[in-house]
N, C-alpha and C positions, 0 to 999 in steps of 0.2 A: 634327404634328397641327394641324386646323385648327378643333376646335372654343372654346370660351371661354367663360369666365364674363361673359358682358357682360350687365347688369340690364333686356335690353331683349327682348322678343317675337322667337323665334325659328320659323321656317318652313320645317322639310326642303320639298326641291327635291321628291323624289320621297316618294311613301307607302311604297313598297317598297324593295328595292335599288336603286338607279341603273346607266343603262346602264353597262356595260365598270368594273363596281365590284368589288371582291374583297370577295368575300362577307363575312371572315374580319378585316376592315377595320372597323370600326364605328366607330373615331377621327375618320374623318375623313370623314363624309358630307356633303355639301355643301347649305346651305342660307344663307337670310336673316335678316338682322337686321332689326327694321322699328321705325323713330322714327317717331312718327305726332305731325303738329302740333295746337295745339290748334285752329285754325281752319284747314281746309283753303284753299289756295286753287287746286287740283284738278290741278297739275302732279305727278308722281310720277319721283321719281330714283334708279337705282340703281347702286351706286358700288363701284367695282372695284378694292380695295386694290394695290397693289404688294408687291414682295418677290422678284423675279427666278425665279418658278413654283419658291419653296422652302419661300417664309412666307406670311405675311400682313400686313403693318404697318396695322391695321387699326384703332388708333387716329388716329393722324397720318393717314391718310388712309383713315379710314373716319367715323368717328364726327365726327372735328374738322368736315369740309367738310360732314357730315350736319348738324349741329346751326344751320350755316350757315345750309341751305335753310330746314331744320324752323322758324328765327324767322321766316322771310317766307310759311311758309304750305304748303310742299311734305312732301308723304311721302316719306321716305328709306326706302331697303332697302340695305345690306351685303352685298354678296354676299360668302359665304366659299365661295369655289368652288374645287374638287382641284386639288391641283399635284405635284408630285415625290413620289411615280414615277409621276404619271400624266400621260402625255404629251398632243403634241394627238392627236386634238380633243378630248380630254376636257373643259377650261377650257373650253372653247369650248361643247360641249353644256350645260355648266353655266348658263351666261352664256345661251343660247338661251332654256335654261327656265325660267328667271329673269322673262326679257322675256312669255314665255307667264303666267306663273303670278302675277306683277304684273299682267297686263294684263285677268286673269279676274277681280281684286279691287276693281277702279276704281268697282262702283257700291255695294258694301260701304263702301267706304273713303273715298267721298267724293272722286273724285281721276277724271279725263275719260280713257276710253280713247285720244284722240290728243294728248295731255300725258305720254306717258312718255321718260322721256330714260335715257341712260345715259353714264356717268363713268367714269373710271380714271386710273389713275396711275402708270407706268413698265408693268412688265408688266402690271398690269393696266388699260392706257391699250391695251396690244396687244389684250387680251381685248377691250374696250370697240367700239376698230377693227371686229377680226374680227367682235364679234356686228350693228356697223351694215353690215357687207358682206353678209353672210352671213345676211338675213332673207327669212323665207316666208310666207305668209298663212295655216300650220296646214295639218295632214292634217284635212281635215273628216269623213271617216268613221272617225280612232280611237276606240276604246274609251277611251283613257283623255280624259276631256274637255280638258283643261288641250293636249293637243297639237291640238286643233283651233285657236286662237289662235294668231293670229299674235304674231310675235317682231319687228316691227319696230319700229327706235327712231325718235322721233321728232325728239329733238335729239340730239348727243354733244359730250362736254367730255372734252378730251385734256388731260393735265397732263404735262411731260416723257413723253412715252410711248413705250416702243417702237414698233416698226412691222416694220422689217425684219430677214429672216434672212438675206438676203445683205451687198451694201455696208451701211459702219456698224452692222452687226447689234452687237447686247447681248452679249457669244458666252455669259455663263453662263447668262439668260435661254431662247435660243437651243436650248443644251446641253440643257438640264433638260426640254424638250418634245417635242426631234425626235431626241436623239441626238449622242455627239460624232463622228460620221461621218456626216453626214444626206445625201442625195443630194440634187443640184442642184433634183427638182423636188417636195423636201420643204421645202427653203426658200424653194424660189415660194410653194408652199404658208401656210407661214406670214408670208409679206410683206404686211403688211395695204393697203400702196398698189398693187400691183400689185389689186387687188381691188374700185378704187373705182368706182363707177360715176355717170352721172348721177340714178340713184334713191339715193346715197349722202343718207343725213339733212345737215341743215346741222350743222354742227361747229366749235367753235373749238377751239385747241390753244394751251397757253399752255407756255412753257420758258424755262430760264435764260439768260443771254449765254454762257456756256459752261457745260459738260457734261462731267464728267469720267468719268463712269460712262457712259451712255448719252447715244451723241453726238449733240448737236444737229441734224445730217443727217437722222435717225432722222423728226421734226417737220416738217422741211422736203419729205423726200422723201412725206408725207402729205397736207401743204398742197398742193403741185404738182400733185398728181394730184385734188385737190379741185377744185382753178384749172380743170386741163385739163377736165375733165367738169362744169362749169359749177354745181359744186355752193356753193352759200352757204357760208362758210368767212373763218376771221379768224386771224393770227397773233399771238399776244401774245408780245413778247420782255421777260423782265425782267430786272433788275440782277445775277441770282444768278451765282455763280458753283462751285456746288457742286449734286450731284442727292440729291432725296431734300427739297426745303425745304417741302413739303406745302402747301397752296390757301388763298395768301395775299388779302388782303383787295381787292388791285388786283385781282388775278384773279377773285374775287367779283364786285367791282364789274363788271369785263371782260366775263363768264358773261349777269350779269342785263342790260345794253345789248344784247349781239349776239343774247339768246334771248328778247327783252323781251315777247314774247307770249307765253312758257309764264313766266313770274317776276313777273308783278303781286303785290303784297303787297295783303293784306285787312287 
């Protein structure tokens, strides 16, 4: 199940059922958390818990790194978007309309439509990837308005995060999305660096000195392909040596230097 009792504004994704949903499913429909600061200062983030597309760890890195932004003036949103049994693209759609459905709120909310960024953290550092590859400018003659807006991020912060389903793949992360038999160009498919491009947002990626879980490659093989395509990009390596240690205060500090135009504090 992905929903929860957390004390804060919640936002289904969709009004009706959501694409490729089982009707029959009501536990787990995908939507936002939203901490709203008391003084905007018009950046808006929204952060993509981990948990290997099974859970959600959406405190440790939902709410912790929210509360983060929310003291210097940013809107946070949580994304709790579908995971197991629902493979890609499902997370992936989620995460698109996410980017849509944030970016319809910016003059309600106080917060610039070219100030949205998006976050993650192990799998959903992969969500994060895939939705800054993977952006459009909106079907401008849907029906439903929220799809006419575009889904593009303007910054992205990677924390340990997946990337690939081939070399160094997560394999349970992996598993839980495409299949334990996925065909070679299912795992292109979900390879977030094979995907970068030079319209990729600027991005830092921050990770531990080793990775016992999801291997530091994972980072590397992200930054490389940022380098190649001339895209703005930073590595942060820290002292950890365990995954899973959640958006530490170097890395805070990291975040606001490399994105210094969307983290001005008021």
């Amino acid at each position: 199940m992905i929903n929860s009792d957390l004390p804060f504004n919640k936002l289904l994704l969709w009004d009706k059922t959501p694409p490729f949903h089982n009707p029959d499913d009501t536990a787990n429909l995908p939507f936002l958390v939203e901490i709203r600061p008391a003084q905007p200062n018009g950046t808006a983030v929204i952060i993509c818990p981990g948990g290997g597309y099974e859970m959600l760890v959406y405190e440790k890195e939902g709410i912790h790194p929210a509360m983060k932004f929310v003291e210097i003036g940013c809107t946070c949103f949580i994304l709790f978007y579908r995971h197991r049994p629902y493979g890609h693209p499902i997370p992936l759609y989620d995460a698109i309309r996410s980017m849509r459905l944030v970016r319809s709120l910016c003059e309600s909310y106080g917060f610039r439509s070219d100030c949205i960024g998006i976050m993650g953290f192990s799998a959903g550092g992969h969500v994060a990837a895939l939705t800054s590859t993977h952006a459009d400018d909106g079907e401008k003659r849907h029906k439903d308005p929220i799809e006419r807006v575009g889904s593009h991020a303007d910054f992205v912060i990677l924390v340990y995060p997946v990337i690939s389903g081939l070399d160094y793949a997560h394999a349970r992360s992996i598993q839980n999305i495409v299949g334990s038999t996925p065909s070679p160009s299912s795992r292109e498919e979900v390879s977030a660096h094979l995907h970068v491009t030079q319209t990729t947002p600027p991005t830092i990626i921050t990770r531990g000195r080793i990775d016992p879980v999801v291997p530091v490659e994972n980072a590397l093989l992200y930054y490389d392909a940022l380098q190649r395509n001339t895209v703005k990009s930073h590595l942060l390596v820290e002292p950890y040596t365990e995954h899973g240690y959640g958006f530490t205060d170097s890395a805070f500090a990291a975040c606001r230097k490399f994105h210094a135009s969307f983290f001005s504090e008021n």
